[in-house]
C-alpha positions in Angstrom: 198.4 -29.2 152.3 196.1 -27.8 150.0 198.0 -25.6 147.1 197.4 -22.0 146.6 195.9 -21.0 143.7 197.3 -17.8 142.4 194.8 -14.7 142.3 195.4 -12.2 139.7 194.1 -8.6 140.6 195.0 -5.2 140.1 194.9 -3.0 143.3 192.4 -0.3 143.2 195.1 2.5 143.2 196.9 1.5 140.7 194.0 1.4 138.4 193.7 5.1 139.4 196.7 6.1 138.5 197.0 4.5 134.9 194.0 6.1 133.8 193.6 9.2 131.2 193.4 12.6 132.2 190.2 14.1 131.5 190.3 16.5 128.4 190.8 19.9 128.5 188.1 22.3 128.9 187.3 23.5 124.8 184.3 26.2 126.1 184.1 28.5 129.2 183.3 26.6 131.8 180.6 27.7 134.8 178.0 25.7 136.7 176.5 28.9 137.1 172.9 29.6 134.6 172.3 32.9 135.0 173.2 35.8 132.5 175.9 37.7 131.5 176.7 40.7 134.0 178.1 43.8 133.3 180.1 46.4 135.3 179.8 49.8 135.3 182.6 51.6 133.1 185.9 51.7 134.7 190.1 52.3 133.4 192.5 49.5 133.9 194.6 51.0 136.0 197.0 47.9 136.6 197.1 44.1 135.6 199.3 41.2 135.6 199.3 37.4 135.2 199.1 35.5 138.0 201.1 32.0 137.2 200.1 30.4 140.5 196.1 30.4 139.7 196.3 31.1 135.6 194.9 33.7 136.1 194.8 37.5 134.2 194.1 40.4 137.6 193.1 43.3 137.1 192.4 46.4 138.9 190.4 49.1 137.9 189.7 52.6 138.4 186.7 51.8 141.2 189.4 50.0 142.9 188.4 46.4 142.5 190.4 43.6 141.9 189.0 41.2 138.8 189.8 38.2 137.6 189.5 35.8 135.4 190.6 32.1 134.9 192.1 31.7 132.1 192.1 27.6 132.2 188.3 28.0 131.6 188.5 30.3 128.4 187.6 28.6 124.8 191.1 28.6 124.1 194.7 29.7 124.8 194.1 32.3 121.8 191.4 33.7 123.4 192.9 34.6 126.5 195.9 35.9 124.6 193.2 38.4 122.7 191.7 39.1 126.0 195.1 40.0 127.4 195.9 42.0 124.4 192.5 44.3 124.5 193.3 44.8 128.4 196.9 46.5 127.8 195.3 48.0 124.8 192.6 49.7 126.6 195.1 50.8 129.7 197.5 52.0 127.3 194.8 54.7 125.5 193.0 55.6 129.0 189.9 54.1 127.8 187.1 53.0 129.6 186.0 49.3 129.7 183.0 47.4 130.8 184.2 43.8 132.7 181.4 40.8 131.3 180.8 38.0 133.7 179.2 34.7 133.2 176.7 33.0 134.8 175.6 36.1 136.5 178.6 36.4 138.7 179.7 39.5 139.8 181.9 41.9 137.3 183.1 43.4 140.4 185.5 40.5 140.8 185.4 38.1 137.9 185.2 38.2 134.0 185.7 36.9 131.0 185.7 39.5 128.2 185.7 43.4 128.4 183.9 45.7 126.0 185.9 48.7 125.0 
């Protein structure tokens, strides 16, 4: 009988598994090009943070419902800012203009207001 030469490998799933996650995301993230959008000037009349999707929602006046992902933001300090200007602004009455990247729509997404 001819001996059996022992084979080392390491199966292709296990490789998988023992590599590094990919770093976190240190600028806001969009595979869109175009520019930054504005909406027209609305109240927050309600937010909240959405734990399921990271997300900060916001309705406004005009009755749309924004967003905006927070796990594509600079930093965890900038959405905390962004968070803070939102209940800021609801709590005066003031009117806000949504921004939205890559020329998405402000109607639904943003990423910074201006007061």
């Amino acid at each position: 009988m001819a001996a059996l030469k022992s084979v080392s490998f390491i199966p292709s799933f296990i490789a998988q598994v023992t590599q590094p996650k990919a770093a976190p995301v240190v600028h806001f993230n969009t595979s869109r090009t175009g520019k930054d959008r504005m909406s027209a000037e609305v109240k927050v009349e309600y937010m909240h943070f959405d734990e399921v999707t990271k997300s900060i929602k916001v309705v406004g006046s005009d009755g749309n419902l924004r967003e905006c992902r927070t796990e594509r933001l600079p930093s965890l300090e900038h959405g905390r800012l962004l968070w803070k200007k939102l209940a800021k602004a609801g709590k005066e009455k003031a009117t806000v203009q949504f921004v939205a990247a890559g020329g998405f729509s402000p109607d639904k997404w943003f990423y910074d207001i201006e007061v």
